[in-house]
C-alpha positions as CSV (number, residue, x, y, z in Angstrom):
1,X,95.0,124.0,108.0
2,X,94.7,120.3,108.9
3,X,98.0,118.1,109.9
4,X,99.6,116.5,107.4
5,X,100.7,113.1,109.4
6,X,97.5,111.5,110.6
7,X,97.9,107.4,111.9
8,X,96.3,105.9,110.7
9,X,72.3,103.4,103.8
10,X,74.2,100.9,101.7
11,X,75.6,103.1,98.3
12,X,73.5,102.9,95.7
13,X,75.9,103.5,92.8
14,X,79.4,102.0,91.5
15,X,79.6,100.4,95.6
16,X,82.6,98.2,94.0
17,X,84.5,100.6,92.1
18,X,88.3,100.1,93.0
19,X,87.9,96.7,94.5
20,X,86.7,95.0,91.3
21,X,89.7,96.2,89.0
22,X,91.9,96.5,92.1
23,X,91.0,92.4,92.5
24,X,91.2,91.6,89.3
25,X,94.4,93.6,88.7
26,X,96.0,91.8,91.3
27,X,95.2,88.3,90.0
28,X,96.8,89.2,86.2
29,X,99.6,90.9,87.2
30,X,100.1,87.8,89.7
31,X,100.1,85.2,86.9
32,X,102.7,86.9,84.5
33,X,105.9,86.4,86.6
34,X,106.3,82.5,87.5
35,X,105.1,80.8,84.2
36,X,102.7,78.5,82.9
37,X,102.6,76.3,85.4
38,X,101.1,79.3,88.2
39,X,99.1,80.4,85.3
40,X,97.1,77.6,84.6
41,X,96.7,76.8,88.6
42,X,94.9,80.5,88.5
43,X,93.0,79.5,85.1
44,X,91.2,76.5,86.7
45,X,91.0,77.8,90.0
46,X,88.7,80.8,88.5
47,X,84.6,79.9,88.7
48,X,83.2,80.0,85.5
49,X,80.3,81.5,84.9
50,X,78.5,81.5,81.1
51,X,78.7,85.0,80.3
52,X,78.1,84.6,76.5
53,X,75.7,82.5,76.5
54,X,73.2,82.7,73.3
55,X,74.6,86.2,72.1
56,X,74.6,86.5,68.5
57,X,78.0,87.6,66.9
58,X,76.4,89.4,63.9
59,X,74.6,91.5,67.0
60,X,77.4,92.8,68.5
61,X,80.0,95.6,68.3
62,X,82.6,95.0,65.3
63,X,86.0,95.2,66.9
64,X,89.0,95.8,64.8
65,X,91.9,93.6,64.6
66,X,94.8,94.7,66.8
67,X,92.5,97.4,69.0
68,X,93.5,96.4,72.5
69,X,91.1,94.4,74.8
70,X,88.5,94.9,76.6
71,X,87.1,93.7,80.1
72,X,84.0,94.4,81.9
73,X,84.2,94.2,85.4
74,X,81.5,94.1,87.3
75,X,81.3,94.0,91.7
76,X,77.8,92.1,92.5
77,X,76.1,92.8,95.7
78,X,77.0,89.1,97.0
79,X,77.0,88.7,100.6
80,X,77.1,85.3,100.5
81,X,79.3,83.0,103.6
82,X,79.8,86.7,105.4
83,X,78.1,86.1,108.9
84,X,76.5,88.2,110.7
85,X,79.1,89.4,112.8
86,X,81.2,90.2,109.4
87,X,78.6,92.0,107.7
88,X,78.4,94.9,110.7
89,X,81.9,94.9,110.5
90,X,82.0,95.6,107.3
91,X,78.8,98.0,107.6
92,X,77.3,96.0,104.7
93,X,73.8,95.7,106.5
94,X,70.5,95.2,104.5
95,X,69.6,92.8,101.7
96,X,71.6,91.8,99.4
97,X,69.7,93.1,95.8
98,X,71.1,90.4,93.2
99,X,72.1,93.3,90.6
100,X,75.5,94.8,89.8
101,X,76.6,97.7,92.3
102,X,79.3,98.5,89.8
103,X,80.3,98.2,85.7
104,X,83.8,99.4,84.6
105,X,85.0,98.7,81.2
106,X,89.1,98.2,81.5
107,X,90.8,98.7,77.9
108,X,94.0,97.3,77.6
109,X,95.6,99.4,74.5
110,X,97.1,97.1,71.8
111,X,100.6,98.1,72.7
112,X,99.9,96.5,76.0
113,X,101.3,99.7,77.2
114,X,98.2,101.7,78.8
115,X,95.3,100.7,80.7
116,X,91.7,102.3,80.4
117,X,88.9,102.1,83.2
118,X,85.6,103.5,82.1
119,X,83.5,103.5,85.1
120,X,79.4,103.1,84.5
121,X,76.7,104.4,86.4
122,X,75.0,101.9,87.9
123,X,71.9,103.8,87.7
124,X,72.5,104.6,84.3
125,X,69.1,104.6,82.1
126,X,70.0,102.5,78.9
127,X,67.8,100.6,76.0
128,X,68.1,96.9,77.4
129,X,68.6,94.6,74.3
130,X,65.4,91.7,74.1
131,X,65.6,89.4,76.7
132,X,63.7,86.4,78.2
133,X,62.4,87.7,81.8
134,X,63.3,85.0,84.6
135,X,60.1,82.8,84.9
136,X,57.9,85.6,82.4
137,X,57.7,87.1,78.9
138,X,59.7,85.8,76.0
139,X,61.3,88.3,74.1
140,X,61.2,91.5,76.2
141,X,62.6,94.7,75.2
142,X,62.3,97.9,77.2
143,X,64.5,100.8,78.6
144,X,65.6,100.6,82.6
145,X,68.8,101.3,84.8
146,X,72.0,99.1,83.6
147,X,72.4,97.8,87.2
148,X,69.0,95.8,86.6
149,X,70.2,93.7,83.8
150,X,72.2,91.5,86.0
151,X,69.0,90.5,88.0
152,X,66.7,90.5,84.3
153,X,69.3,88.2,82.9
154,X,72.6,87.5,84.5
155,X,75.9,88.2,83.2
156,X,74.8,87.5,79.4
157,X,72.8,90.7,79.7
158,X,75.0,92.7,81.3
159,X,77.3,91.7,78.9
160,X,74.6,92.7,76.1
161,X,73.3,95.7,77.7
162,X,76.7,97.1,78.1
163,X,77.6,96.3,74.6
164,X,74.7,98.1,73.0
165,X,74.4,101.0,75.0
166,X,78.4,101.7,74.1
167,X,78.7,100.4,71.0
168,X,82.3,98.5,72.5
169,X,82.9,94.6,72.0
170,X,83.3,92.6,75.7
171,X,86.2,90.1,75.2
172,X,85.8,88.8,78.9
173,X,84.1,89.2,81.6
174,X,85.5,89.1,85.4
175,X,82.7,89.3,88.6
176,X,83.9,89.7,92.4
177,X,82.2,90.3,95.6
178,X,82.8,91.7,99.4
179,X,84.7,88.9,100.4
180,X,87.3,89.0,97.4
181,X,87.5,92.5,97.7
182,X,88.7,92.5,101.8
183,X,90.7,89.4,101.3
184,X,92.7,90.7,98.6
185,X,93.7,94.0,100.1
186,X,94.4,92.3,103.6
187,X,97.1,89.6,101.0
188,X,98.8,93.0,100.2
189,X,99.3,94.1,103.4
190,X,96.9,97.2,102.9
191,X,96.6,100.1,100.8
192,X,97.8,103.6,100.9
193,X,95.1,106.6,100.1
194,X,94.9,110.5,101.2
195,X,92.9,112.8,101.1
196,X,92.6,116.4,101.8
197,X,89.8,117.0,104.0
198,X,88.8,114.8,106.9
199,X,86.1,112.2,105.3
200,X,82.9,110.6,107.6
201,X,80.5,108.6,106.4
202,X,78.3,107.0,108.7
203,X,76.3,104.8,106.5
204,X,79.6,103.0,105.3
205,X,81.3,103.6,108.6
206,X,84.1,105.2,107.3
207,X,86.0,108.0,109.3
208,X,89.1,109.3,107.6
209,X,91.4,111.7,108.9
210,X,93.4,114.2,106.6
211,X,96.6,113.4,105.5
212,X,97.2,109.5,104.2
213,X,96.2,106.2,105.9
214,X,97.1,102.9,105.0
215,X,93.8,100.8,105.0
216,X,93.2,97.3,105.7
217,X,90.4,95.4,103.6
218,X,87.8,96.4,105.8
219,X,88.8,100.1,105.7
220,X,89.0,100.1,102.1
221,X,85.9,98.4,101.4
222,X,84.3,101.3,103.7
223,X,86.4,103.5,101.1
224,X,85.1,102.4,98.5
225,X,81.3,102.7,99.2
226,X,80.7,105.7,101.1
227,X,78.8,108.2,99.0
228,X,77.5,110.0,101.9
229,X,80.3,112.2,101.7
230,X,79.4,116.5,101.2
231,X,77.6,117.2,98.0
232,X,79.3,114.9,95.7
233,X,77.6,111.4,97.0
234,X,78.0,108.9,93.8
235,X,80.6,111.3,91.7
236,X,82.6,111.3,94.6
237,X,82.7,108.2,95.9
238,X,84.2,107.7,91.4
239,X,86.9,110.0,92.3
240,X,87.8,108.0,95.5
241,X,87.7,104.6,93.5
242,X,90.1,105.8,90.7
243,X,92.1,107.6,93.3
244,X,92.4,103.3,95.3
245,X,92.9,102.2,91.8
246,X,96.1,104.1,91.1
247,X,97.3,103.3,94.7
248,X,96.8,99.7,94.0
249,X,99.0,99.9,90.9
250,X,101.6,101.7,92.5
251,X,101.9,99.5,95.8
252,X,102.2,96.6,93.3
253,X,105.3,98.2,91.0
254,X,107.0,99.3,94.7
255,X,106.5,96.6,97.3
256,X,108.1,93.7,94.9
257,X,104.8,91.6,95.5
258,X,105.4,90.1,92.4
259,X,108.3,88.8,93.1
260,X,107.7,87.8,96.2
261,X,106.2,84.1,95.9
262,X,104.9,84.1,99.7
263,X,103.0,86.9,99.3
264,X,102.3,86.3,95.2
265,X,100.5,83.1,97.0
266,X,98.6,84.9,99.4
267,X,97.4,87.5,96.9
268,X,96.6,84.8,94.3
269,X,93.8,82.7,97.0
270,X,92.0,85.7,98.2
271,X,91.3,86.2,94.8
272,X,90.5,82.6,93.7
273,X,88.2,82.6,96.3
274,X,85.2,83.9,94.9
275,X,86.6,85.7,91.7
276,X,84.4,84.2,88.9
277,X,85.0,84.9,85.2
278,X,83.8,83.8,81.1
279,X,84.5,80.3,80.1
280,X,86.4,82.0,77.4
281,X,89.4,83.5,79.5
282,X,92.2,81.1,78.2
283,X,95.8,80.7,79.8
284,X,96.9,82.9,77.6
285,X,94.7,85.7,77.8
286,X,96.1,85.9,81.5
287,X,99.3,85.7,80.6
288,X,98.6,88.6,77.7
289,X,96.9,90.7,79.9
290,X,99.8,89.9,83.1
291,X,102.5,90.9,81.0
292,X,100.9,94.0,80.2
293,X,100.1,95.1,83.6
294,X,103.4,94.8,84.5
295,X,104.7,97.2,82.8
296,X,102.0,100.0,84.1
297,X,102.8,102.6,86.2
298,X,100.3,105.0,87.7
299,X,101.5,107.1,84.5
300,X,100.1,104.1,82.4
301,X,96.6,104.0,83.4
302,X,93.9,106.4,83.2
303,X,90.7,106.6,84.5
304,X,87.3,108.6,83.6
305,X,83.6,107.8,83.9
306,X,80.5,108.4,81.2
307,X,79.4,111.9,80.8
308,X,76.2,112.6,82.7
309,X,73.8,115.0,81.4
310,X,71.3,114.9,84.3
311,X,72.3,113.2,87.2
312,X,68.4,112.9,88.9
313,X,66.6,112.1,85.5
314,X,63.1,111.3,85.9
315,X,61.6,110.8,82.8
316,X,60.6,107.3,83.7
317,X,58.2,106.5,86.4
318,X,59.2,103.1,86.7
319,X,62.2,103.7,87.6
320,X,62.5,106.2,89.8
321,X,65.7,108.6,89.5
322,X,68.4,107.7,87.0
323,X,71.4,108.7,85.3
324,X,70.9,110.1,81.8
325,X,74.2,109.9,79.9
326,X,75.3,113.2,77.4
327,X,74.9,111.3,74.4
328,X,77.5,113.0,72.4
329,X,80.0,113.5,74.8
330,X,79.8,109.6,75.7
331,X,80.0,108.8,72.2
332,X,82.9,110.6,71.7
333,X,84.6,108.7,74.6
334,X,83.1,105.1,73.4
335,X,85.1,106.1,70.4
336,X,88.6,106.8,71.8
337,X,87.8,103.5,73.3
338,X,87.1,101.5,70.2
339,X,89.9,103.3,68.2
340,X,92.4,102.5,70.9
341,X,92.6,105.8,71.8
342,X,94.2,107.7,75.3
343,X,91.6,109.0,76.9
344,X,93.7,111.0,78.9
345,X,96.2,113.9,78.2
346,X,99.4,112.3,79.2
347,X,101.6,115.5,80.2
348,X,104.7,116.2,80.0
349,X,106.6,116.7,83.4
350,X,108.1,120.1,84.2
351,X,111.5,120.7,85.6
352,X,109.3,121.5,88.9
353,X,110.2,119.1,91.7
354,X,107.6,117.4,92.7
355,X,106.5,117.5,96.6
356,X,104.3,115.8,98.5
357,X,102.0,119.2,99.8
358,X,100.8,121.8,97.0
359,X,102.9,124.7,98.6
360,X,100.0,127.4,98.3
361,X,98.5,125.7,101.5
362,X,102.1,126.0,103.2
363,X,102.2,129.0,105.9
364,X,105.7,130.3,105.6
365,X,107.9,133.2,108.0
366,X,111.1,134.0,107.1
367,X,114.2,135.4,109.6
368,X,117.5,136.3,107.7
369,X,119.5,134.8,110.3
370,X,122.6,134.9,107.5
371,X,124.0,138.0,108.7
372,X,123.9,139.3,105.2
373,X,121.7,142.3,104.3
374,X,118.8,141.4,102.0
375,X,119.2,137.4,101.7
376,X,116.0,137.0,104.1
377,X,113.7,139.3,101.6
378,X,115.4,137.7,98.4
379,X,114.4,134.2,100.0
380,X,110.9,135.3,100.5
381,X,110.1,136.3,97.1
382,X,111.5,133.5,95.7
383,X,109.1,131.2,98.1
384,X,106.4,132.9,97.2
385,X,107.1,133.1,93.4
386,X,107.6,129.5,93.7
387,X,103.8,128.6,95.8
388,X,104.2,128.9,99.3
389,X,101.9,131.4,101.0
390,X,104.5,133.5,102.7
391,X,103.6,135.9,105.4
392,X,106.3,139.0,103.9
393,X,108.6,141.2,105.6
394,X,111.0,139.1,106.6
395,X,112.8,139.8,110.4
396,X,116.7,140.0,110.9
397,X,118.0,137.9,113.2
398,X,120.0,139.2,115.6
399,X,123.3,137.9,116.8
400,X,126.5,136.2,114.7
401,X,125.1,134.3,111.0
402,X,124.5,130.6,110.9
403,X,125.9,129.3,107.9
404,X,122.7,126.6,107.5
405,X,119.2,127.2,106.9
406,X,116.8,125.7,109.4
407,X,113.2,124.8,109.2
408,X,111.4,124.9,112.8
409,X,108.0,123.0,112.3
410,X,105.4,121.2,113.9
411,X,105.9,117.2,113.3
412,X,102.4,116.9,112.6
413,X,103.1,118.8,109.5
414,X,106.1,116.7,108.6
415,X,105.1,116.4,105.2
416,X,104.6,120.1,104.6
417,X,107.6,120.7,106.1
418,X,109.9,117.9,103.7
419,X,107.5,119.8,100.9
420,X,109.9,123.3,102.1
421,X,113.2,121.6,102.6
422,X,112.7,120.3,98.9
423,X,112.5,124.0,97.7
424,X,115.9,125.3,100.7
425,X,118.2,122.2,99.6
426,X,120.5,121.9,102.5
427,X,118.4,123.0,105.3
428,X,117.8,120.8,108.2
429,X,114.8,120.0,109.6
430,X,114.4,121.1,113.4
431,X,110.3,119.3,114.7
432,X,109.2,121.5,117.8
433,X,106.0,119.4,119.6
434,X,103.5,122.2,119.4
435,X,104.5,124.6,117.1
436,X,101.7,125.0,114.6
437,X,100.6,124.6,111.0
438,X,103.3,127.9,110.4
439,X,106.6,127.0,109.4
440,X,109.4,129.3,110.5
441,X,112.4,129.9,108.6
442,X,116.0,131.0,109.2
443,X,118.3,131.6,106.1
444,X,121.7,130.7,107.0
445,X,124.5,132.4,105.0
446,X,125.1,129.0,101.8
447,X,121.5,129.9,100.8
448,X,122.0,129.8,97.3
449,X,118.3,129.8,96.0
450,X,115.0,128.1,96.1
451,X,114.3,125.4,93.7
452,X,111.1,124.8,92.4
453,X,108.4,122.3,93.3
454,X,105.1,121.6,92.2
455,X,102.7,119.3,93.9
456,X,102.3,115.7,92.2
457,X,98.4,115.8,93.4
458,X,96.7,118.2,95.2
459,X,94.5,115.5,96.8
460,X,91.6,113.4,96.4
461,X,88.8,115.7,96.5
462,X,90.7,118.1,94.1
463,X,90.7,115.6,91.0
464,X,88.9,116.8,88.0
465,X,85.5,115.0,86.2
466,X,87.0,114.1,83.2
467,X,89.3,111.5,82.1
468,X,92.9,112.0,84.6
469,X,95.8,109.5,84.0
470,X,96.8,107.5,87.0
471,X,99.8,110.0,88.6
472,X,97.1,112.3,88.9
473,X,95.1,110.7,91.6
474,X,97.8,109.0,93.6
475,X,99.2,110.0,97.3
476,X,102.4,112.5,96.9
């Protein structure tokens, strides 16, 4: 068992993940709470980049009126003003390869009241639309990975490719890169994340101790890209990105950022400085999509990525291995998307408390020290009815009864120990330097009963493949 309290080659698939709608969700949430005046200052202070440009509206996706709106964000491998000294800091090495490292469709519903993040393989394999090829043929239609449309034909591709490989409509179109990405988390002061397992990645330079750190940009951005991370490389690296995501929507509801217009200002430039978008996003389409933001919670948002049927297809020659897509199951999703639909199953919360620590990794000895026949066994079973691996049989103190239960632990398992004194109300913590991973307690004689708890998340590298809402994936 691993302490709880822990101080805190280049990826090759979805490398900007959380930082592009992490970025991005900073900048409209920023704009919705000081008026039109900020807003347009953020408007024209966004590069524009022509991201429409000569697509035909009787070729794309019908949207219906009233169906949310949709974003798709894209992280470019743009490395551009980051000197040398910045780039092995930030263990982003090599050469640069002008496509996209990442595509995530955000869906903002049409009650403005939930928030969709689709992410796309980059390696995906995908019809691309007809094309012009830079400096070649006129009129060029053939199949490739999605990634590749942004060097075959820019944004207005990507934009296409995306479109007719999911069938959804792109109202806008937002593109960030390394430096936005670091910048932005450093304006927030940093960003929380946890994780289970110790994680070590030494292509990324990442090395992540169990338990929850709060990460500067630089530590995020190595985060974000590791993928050479156990067995789960690219899939995993997805998980970690929605799991930042959700962290970066909490830390804005809790720190007051908002409302805080030194910090607002700070968050606002490191986004403005290299943030580029369509020369369609209005004023108010940042104040619409602002005001929605605001109102999500982790609860609000919900995050998933495109069913894979064969993750190392290689039906192509040309391009090597890619992602082949389950064609039904992503059709099914691509329709909850166009209908406006969760993606997600937005449970109900039980009468449970929730704690910090699933209990079933919790080692647990328990001493009647009450003075009272039996309260140490019926203490016991109710622990381990409750989760907590209990070790049984509990010993009678000797001596006169205490009247208070106390928890003896190890502080670096402080949160597994606030996890038990949420299920004893009443008990008081007593941290002994040295004591282990098992926690030792004594009943005192106003033990009542043991309340029930049930962990929030059990982790990072515990969340599920499909779609998972927001309070899912964030730290206890």
């Amino acid at each position: 068992m691993s302490p709880d309290e822990t101080p805190g080659p280049r990826p090759r698939f979805h490398r900007w993940g959380m930082r592009l709608v992490g970025v991005v969700s900073c900048a409209v949430l920023a704009t919705s709470g000081f008026g039109w005046a900020v807003v347009d200052h953020v408007n024209q202070g966004i590069d524009r980049v022509d991201a429409f440009q000569g697509i035909k509206e009787h070729e794309r996706p019908v949207k219906e009126k009233d169906k949310g709106l949709n974003f798709l964000l894209v992280g470019v491998d743009g490395r551009d003003g980051l000197s040398r000294g910045e780039l092995r800091h930030l263990h982003a090495g090599g050469t640069a390869c002008n496509c996209t490292d990442s595509l995530m469709v955000l869906h903002v519903s049409g009650d403005r009241r939930r928030l969709s993040v689709v992410s796309l393989p980059r390696d995906s394999y995908v019809e691309f639309p007809d094309h012009d090829e830079p400096g070649g043929a006129k009129g060029v239609h053939h199949p490739g990975k999605i990634n590749a449309a942004y060097a075959h034909g820019g944004p207005s591709l990507t934009v296409r490719t995306v479109e007719k490989a999911t069938g959804i409509h792109i109202d806008h179109y937002l593109e960030v890169n390394f430096r936005t990405f670091v910048n932005t988390v450093d304006a927030l002061g940093g960003v929380e994340v946890c994780t289970m397992t110790p994680l070590r990645d030494d292509y990324s330079g990442l090395d992540l101790p169990s338990g929850t750190t709060v990460l500067d940009g630089a530590g995020s951005l190595r985060y974000v890209r590791a993928r050479h991370i156990g067995g789960s490389s690219d899939f995993g690296r997805i998980r970690r990105q929605q799991h930042f995501l959700a962290q970066v929507i909490g830390r804005l509801h809790s720190t007051g950022v908002l409302m805080n217009p030194a910090r607002l200002t700070r968050v606002v430039d490191a986004v403005l400085s290299s943030v580029r978008a369509d020369r369609e996003l209005s004023s108010t389409d940042l104040v619409t999509l602002g005001t929605a933001m605001r109102r999500f919670a982790p609860s609000g948002s919900e995050f998933t990525q495109v069913p894979v049927a064969d993750a190392d297809y290689r039906g192509d020659p040309a391009w090597g291995s890619s992602v082949l897509w389950d064609r039904v199951r992503a059709e099914a999703l691509f329709a909850k998307v166009r209908g406006d639909r969760p993606l997600a199953r937005h449970h109900h919360r039980s009468r449970a408390k929730s704690v910090p620590i699933d209990p079933r990794g919790i080692l647990v000895r328990v001493y009647n020290a009450s003075g009272v026949p039996g309260e140490g066994v019926r203490a016991e079973r109710q622990l381990s009815a409750t989760g907590f691996a209990t070790t049984g049989d509990p010993e009678a103190v000797a001596g006169p009864g205490v009247t208070r239960t106390v928890i003896t632990y190890d502080p670096r398992w402080d949160r597994s120990a606030r996890t038990l004194a949420t299920a004893l109300p009443g008990a008081r913590l007593n941290p002994v330097a040295g004591h282990g991973p098992l926690m030792q307690v004594f009943i005192g004689s106003a033990f009542d009963r043991v309340t029930r708890v049930r962990a929030e998340t059990r982790g990072v590298s515990e969340n599920p493949d499909d779609a998972v809402t927001g309070d899912q994936v964030v730290c206890p």
